[in-house]
C-alpha positions in Angstrom: -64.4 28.3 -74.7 -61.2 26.5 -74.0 -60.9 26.1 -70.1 -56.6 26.4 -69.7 -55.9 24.9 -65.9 -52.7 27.5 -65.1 -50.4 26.1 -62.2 -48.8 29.1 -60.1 -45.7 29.9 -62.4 -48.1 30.4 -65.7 -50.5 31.9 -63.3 -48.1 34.8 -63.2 -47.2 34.8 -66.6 -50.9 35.6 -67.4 -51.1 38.1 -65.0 -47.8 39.8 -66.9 -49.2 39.1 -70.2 -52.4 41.9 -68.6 -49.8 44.2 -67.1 -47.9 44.1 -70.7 -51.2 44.4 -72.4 -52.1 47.7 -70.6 -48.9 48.7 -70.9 -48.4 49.3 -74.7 -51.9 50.5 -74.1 -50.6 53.6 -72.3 -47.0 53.3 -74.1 -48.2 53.4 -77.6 -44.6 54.7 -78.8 -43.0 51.6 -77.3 -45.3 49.2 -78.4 -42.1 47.1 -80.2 -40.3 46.8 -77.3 -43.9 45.6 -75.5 -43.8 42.8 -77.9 -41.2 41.4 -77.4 -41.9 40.6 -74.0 -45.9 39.6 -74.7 -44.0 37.4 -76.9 -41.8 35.8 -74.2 -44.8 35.8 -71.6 -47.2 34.0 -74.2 -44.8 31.4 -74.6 -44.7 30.9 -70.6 -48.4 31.0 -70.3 -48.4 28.0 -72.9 -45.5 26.0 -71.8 -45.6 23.7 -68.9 -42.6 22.1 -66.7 -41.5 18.7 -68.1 -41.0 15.5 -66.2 -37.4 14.6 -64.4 -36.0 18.1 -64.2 -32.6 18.3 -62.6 -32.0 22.1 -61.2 -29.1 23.2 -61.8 -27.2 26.3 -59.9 -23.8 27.4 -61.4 -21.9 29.4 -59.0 -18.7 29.5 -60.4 -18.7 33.2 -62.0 -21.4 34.6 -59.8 -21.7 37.1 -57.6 -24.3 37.4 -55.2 -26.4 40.0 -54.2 -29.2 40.7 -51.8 -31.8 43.2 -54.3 -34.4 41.8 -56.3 -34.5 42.5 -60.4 -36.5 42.4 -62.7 -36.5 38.8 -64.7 -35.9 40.9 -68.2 -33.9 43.7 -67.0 -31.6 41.0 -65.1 -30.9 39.0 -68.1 -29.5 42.5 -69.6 -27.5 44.3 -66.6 -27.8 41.3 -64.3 -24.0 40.1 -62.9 -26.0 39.7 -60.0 -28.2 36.8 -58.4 -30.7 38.0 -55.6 -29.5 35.5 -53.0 -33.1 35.7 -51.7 -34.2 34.8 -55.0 -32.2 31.9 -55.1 -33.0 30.7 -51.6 -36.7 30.6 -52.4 -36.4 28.8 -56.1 -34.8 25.9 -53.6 -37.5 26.0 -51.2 -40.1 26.1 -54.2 -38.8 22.9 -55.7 -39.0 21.2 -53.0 -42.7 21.7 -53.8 -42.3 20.2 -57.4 -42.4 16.8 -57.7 -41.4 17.4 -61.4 -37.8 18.3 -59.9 -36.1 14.9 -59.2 -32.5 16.5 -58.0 -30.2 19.8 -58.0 -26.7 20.1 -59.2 -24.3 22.3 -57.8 -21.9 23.6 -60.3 -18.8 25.0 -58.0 -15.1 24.7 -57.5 -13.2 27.4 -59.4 -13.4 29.9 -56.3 -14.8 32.6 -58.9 -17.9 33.2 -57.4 -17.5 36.0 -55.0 -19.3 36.0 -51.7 -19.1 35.8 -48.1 -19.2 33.1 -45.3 -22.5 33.9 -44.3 -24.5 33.2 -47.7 -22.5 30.0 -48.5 -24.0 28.7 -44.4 -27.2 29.6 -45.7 -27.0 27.7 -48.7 -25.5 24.9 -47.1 -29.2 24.6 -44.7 -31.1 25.5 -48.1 -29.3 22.3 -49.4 -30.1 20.3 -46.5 -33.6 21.6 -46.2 -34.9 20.2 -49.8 -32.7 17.1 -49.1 -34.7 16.1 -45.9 -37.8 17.3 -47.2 -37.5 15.9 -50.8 -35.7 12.4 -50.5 -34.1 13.8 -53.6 -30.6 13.7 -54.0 -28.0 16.8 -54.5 -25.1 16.4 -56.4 -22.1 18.9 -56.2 -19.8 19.0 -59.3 -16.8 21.1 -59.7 -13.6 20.6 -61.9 -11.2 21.2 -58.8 -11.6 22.6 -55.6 -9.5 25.5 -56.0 -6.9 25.8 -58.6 -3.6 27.7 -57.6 -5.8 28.6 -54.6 -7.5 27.2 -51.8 -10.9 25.5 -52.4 -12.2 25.2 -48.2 -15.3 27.5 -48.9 -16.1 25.4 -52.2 -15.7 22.5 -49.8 -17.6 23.7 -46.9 -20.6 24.1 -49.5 -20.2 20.8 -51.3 -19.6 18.5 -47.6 -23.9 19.8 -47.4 -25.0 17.8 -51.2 -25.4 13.8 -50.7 -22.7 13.2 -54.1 -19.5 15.2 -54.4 -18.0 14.6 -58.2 -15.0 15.9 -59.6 -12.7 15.0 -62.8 -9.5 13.2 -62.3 -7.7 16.2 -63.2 -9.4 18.2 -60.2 -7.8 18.7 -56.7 -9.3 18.8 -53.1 -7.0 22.0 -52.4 -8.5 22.4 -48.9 -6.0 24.4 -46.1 -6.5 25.6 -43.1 -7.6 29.5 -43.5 -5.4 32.3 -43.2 -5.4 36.3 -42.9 -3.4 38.5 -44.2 -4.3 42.2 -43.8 -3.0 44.6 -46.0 -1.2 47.7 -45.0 -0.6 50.8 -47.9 1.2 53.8 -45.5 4.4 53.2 -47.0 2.6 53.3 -50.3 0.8 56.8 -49.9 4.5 58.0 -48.5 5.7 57.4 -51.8 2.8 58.9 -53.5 3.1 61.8 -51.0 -0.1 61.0 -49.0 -0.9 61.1 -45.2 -3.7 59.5 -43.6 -4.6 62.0 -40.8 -7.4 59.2 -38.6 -7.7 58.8 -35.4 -10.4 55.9 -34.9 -12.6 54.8 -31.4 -11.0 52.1 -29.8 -8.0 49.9 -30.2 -10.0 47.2 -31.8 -11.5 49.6 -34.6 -8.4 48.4 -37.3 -10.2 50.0 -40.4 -7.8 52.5 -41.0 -5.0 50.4 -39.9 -4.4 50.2 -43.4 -3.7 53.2 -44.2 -1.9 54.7 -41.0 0.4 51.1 -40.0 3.0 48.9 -41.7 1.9 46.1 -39.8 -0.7 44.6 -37.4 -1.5 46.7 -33.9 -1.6 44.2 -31.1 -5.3 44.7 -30.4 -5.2 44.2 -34.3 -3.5 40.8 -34.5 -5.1 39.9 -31.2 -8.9 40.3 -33.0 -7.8 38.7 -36.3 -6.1 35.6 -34.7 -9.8 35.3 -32.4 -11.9 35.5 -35.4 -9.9 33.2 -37.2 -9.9 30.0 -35.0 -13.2 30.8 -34.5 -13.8 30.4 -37.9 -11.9 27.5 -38.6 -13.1 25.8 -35.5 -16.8 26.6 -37.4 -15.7 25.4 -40.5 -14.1 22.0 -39.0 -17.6 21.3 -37.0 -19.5 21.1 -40.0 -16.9 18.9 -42.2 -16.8 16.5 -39.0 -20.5 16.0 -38.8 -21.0 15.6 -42.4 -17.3 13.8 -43.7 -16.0 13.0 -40.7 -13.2 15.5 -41.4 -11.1 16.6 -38.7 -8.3 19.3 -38.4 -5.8 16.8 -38.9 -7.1 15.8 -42.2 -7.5 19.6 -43.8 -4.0 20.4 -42.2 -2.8 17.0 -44.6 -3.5 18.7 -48.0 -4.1 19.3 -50.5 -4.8 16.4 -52.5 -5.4 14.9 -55.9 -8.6 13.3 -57.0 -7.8 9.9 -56.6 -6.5 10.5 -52.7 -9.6 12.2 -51.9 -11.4 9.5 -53.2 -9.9 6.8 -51.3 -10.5 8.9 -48.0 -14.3 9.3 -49.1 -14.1 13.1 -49.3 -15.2 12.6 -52.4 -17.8 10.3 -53.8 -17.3 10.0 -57.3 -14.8 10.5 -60.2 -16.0 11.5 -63.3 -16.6 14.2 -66.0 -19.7 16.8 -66.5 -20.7 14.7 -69.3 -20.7 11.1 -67.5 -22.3 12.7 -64.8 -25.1 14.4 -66.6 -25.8 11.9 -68.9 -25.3 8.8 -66.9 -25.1 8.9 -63.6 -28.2 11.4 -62.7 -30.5 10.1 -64.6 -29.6 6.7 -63.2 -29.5 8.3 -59.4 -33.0 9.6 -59.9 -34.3 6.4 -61.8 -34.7 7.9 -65.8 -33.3 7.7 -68.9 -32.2 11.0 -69.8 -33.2 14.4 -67.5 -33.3 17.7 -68.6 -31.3 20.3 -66.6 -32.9 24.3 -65.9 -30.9 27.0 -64.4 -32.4 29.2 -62.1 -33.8 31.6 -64.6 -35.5 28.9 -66.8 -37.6 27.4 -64.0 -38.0 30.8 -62.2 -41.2 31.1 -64.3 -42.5 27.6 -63.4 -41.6 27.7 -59.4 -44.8 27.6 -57.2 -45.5 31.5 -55.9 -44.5 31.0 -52.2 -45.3 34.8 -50.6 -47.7 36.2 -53.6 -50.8 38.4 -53.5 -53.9 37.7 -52.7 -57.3 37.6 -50.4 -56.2 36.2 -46.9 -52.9 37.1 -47.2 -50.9 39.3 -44.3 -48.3 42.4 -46.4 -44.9 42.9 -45.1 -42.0 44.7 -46.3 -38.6 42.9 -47.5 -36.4 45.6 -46.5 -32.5 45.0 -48.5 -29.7 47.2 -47.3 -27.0 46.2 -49.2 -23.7 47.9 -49.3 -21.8 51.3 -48.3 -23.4 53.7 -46.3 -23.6 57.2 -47.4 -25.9 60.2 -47.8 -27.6 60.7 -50.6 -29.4 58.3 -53.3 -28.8 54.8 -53.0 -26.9 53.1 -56.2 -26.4 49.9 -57.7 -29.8 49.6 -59.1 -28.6 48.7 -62.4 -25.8 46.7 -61.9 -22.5 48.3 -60.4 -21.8 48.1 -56.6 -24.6 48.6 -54.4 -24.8 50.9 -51.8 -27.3 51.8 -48.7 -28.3 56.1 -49.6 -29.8 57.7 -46.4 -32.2 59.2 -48.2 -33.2 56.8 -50.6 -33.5 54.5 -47.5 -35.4 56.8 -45.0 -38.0 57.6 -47.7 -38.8 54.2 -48.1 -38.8 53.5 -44.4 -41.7 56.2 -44.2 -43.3 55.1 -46.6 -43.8 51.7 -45.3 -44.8 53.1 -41.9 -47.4 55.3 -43.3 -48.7 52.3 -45.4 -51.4 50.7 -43.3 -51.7 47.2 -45.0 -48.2 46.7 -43.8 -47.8 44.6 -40.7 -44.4 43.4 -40.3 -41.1 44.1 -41.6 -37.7 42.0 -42.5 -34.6 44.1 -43.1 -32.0 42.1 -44.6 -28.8 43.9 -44.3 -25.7 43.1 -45.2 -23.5 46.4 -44.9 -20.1 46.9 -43.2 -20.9 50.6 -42.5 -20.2 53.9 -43.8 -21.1 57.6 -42.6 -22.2 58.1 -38.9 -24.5 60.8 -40.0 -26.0 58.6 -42.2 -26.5 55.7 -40.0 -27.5 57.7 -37.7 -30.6 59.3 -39.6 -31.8 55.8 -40.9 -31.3 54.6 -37.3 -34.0 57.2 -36.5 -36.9 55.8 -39.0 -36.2 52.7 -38.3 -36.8 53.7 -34.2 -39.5 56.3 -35.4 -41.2 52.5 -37.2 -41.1 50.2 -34.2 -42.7 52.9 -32.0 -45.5 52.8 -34.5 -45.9 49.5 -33.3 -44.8 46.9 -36.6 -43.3 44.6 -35.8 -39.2 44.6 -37.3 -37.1 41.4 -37.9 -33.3 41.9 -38.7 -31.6 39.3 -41.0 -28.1 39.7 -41.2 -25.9 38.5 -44.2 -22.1 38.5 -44.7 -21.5 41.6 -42.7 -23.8 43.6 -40.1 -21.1 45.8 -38.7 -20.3 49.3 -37.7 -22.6 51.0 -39.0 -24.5 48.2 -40.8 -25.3 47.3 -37.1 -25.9 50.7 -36.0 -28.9 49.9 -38.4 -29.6 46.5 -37.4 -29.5 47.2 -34.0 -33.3 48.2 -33.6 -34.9 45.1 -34.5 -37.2 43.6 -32.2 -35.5 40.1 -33.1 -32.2 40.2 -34.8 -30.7 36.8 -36.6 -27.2 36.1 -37.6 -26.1 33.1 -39.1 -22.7 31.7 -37.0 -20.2 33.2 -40.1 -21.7 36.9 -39.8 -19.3 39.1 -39.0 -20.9 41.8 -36.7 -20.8 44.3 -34.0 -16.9 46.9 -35.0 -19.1 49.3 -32.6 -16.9 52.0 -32.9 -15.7 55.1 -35.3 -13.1 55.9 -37.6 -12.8 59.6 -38.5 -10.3 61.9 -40.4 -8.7 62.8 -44.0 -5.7 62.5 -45.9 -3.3 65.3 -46.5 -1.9 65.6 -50.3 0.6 68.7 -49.8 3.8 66.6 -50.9 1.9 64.2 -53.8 1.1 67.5 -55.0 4.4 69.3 -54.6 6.0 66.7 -56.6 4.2 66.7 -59.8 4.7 70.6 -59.4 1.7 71.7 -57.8 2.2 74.0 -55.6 -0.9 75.2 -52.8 0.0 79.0 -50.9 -3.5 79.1 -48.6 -4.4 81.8 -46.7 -6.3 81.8 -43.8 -9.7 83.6 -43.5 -9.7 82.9 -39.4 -8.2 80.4 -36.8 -9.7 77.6 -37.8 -10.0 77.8 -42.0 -7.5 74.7 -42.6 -10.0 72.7 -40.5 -11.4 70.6 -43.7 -8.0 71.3 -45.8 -7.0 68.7 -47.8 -3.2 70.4 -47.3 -3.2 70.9 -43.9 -2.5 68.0 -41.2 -4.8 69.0 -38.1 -3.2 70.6 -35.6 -3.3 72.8 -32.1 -6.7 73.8 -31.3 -8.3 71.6 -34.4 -7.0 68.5 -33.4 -8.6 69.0 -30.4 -11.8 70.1 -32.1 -11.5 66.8 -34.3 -10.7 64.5 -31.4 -13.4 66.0 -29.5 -15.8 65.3 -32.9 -14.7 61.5 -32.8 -15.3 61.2 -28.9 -19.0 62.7 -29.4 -19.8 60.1 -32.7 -18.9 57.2 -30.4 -20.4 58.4 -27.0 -23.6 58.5 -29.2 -22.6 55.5 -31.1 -22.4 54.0 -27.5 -26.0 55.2 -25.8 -28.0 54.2 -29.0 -26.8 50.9 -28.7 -27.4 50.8 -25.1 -31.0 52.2 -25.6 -31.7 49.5 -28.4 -30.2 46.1 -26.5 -31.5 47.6 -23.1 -27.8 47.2 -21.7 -25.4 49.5 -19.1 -22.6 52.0 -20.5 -20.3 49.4 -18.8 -22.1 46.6 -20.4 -21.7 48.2 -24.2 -18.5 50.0 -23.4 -17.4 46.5 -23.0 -18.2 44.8 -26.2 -17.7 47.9 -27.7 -14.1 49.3 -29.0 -14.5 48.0 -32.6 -14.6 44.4 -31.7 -16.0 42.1 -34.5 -17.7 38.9 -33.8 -19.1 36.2 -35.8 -23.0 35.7 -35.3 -22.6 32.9 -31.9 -20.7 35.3 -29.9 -22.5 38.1 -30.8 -26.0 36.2 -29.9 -24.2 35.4 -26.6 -23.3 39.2 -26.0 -27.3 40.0 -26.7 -26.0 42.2 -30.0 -28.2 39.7 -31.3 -31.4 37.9 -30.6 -31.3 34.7 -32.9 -28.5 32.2 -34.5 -30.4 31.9 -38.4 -30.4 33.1 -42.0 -33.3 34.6 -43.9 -35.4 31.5 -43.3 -35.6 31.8 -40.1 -36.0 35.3 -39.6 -39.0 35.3 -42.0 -41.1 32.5 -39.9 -39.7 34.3 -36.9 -41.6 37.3 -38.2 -44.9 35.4 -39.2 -44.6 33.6 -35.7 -44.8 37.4 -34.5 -47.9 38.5 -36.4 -49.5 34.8 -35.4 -49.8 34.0 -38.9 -48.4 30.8 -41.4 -45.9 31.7 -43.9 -47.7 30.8 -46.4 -50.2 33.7 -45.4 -47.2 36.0 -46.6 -47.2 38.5 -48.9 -43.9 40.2 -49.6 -43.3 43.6 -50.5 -39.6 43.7 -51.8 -37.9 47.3 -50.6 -36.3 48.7 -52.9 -39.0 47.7 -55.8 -37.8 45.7 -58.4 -36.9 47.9 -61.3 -38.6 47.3 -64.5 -38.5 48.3 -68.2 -41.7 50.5 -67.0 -40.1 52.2 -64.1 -36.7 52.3 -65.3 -38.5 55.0 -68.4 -40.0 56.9 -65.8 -37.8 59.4 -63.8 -37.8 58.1 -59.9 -38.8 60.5 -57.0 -38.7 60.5 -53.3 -39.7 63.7 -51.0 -35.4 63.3 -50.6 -34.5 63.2 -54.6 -31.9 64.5 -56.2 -28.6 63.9 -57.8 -25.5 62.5 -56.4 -22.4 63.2 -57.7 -20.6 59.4 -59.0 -18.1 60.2 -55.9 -20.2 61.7 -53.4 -20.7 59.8 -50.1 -17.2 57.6 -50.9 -16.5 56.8 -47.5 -13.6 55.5 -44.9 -14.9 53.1 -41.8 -17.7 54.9 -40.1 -17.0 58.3 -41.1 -17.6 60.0 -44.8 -14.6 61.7 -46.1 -16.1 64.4 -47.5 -12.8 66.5 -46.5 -10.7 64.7 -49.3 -10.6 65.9 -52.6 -13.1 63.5 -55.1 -10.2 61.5 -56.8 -8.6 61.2 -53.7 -11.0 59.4 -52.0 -12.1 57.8 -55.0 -8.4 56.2 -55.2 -8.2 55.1 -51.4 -11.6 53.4 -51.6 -10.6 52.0 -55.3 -7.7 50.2 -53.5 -9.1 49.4 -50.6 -11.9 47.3 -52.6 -9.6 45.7 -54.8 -7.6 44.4 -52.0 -10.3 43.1 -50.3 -11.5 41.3 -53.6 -8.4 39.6 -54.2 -8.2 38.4 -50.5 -11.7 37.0 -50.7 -10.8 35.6 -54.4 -7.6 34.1 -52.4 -10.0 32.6 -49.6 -8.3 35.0 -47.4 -10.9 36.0 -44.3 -11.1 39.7 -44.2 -12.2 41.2 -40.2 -13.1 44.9 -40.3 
């Protein structure tokens, strides 16, 4: 008998070479497909990591996302990286001596995320830098081109080499915001946004009700934007020396940013690859593996086992709505109530669970929603396990009416969080339909039938009835935080009013517990149940999907189907009163907008 020695990435490729085996055992009418990928997993269990591997992580093009996939199904539907993912393939090679270096591929501004993933990338970076010895090299053909390059910049001022062609720019600027406003818009489409919102700091319906900036509005944005800068300039100081003075100087062409050592090194992908790594990390040629191709080989950090201590990686990603979560396969995540709640239960009726980590990154959605997940996550810290919050980009409204319960409760210093507050109303189509000859003749069935018209502005005793609604929403709003962060109606009423904050201030208001990323909050949590990291086993929430489940029709005690546009919602509030297309136009525009400022490197604050 041959005795094969399997190191911890083919030692899960054997164990998926079982689970396929028994697989086209029970699927015998999909045994082709089940080929295939014994056929892939064969060649893992055989294969075996090389000498002088140089990891290399392309950003430019990505977008990230917080829910794990499936290795197969990912390589089909997969636009996405699990950020996590990615976080842990840096920590794991770290482990391997076989991995001499990474390479960061940036620069183009294509990828699309927020301030808060690029901070915790930058300490991943720094982590296997210290740790390692090895070096990390940051290539990218220009920081920004017709566009500002700062977050590029921010990430690459973390690797030990920064390289760029001589036809690539250093376009770093200071930052800038500019919200956009679309009332005069629906006018002409012969719309009306009919929102009131809870208090003059809650701006996310400004949008749609102003032409320009309120003053609480432009005194919010201006806050959160020096603060943001100021972050920014702190870490280009202590690693470049790079003070205001010198972003406010460019931008600049390669061979400027070369002579004032912002950059390291001049050259093209194919100099640097073929020459200069190998002779950084002492070899004669390397050979480079995405994140997928050494996925497979990367030591199991939190895997199964005898001795090990289960907890739940919670994601909440997204929109929050009633309903079934979506964005499974690909698309834009969101955070469903009920797809939520039921696995919230679940975990708290699961005995071997001891500990949770929701990672959340979610800038809100329906109160009624946030509310009911609110109550299982209260319903599972009274059962006595032990809940760690990790915030990503966003934590706000009512992403942090979710957050909020967490016995500790991390924010790196770019999450935006807090917006405690509500927006609440509808829009009124009457003229937009008038003028493409659609004309509405309602009759009333009692006083208050136009209540929920999409025809109808609210008036007289209803928009009492509806500002009275709003009121309630935030009182509540208001007394669950104070129950959850042990804090007076004057302290909360305070810091409430909408206000945003990055992750410092917010830590310095007690909204949160703990200045960190997803590192930290997961040794934060195995600090709490008194146990290594190591000792970890992770239990990703939602469940990876897989060719197996993805053929089998999924259930909760909450199932059923959601409309494409049910749950589309405004702010904090679901607009439920607008007609489907309606809504779905307003959100449509909303997140386009949004896009192209983030594209632009133009902060957004809810």
């Amino acid at each position: 008998m041959t005795n094969i020695v399997m190191k911890d990435g083919v030692h899960k490729a054997f164990n998926a070479a079982l689970a396929v085996g028994r697989w086209m055992y029970e699927n015998p009418n999909l045994s082709s497909i089940a080929a295939l990928i014994a056929a892939k997993v064969v060649k893992e269990i055989f294969s075996r990591l090389p000498d002088g591997v140089v990891l290399e992580i392309s950003l430019d093009r990505m977008a990230f996302g917080e829910m794990y996939q499936d290795a197969m199904l990912k390589s089909v539907y997969g636009k996405k990286v699990c950020f996590v993912t990615m976080l842990e393939l840096i920590e794991s090679a770290a482990m391997e001596r076989k991995v001499k270096a990474i390479l960061i591929r940036t620069g183009s501004g294509g990828y699309y995320t927020g301030l808060a993933q690029v901070e915790e990338l930058r300490s991943a970076l720094t982590r296997y830098q210290k740790s390692t010895g090895n070096p990390v090299i940051c290539y990218a053909p220009t920081f920004g081109e017709a566009g500002p390059g700062l977050l590029d910049y921010w990430l690459a001022t973390s690797c030990s080499h920064i390289v760029m062609p001589t036809c690539g720019g250093l376009n770093i600027t200071a930052p800038a915001a500019g919200p956009v406003f679309i009332k005069n818009l629906l006018g002409k489409l012969g719309l009306k946004a009919d929102i009131t919102q809870r208090s003059e700091y809650k701006n996310a319906g400004n949008m749609f009700t102003e032409d320009k900036m309120t003053e609480p509005h432009r005194e919010q944005t201006m806050r959160l934007l020096v603060q943001c800068y100021d972050l920014l300039v702190e870490d280009l100081n202590a690693t470049r020396k790079i003070t205001k003075e010198t972003v406010e100087a460019g931008p600049y062409v390669s061979t400027q940013a070369l002579d004032l050592k912002l950059i390291d090194h001049i050259m093209y992908y194919d100099e640097l690859v073929e020459t200069f790594i190998p002779g950084l990390v002492g070899r004669k040629t390397v050979k480079l593996y995405s994140l997928g191709a050494f996925e497979p080989f990367a030591k199991q950090l939190y895997g199964t086992g005898w001795g090990k201590t289960k907890i739940a990686l919670v994601t909440a990603e997204g929109g929050i709505h009633q309903g079934r979560s979506q964005g499974t396969l690909g698309g834009t995540p969101s955070i469903g109530s009920d797809t939520l709640c039921a696995q919230l239960r679940e975990i708290r009726e699961n005995k071997k669970v001891k500990g949770v980590l929701l990672r959340i990154d979610s800038r809100g959605g329906s109160y009624v929603a946030s509310d009911l997940i609110h109550r299982e996550m209260q319903m599972l810290k009274n059962s006595g396990i032990p809940i760690v919050v990790s915030m990503g980009n966003v934590a706000a409204s009512g992403g942090y009416y979710i957050a909020m319960v967490g016995k500790e409760i991390f924010a790196s210093r770019s999450t935006l969080t807090g917006s405690i507050g509500v927006v609440n109303g509808k829009v009124v189509c009457r003229e937009m339909l008038g003028k493409i000859g659609v004309t509405v003749d309602p009759v009333k069935g009692g006083e208050n039938s136009f209540y929920f018209s999409g025809v109808e502005e609210f008036e007289g005793r209803d928009k009492e009835v509806f500002e009275a609604q709003t009121d309630f929403m935030y009182a509540d709003f208001k007394k669950n935080v104070g129950a959850a962060r042990d804090m007076t109606p004057e302290q909360v009423e305070d810091l409430a009013r909408g206000q945003v904050y990055f992750g410092g201030q917010a830590q310095d208001l007690s909204l949160t517990t703990h200045t960190g990323g997803y590192y930290e909050a997961l040794r934060s949590l195995a600090a709490l149940l008194s146990v290594p990291t190591e000792k970890l086993s992770i239990a990703p929430y939602p469940q990876p999907l897989t060719l197996a489940t993805l053929l089998k029709k999924q259930t909760s005690r909450e199932d059923g189907d959601r409309s494409p546009l049910q749950g589309l919602t405004l702010g904090a509030f679901a607009l439920s009163v607008i007609p489907g297309s309606l809504s779905f136009l307003i959100n449509t525009v909303q997140s386009t907008v949004e896009a192209e400022l983030v594209a632009w490197g133009v902060p957004t604050f809810l």
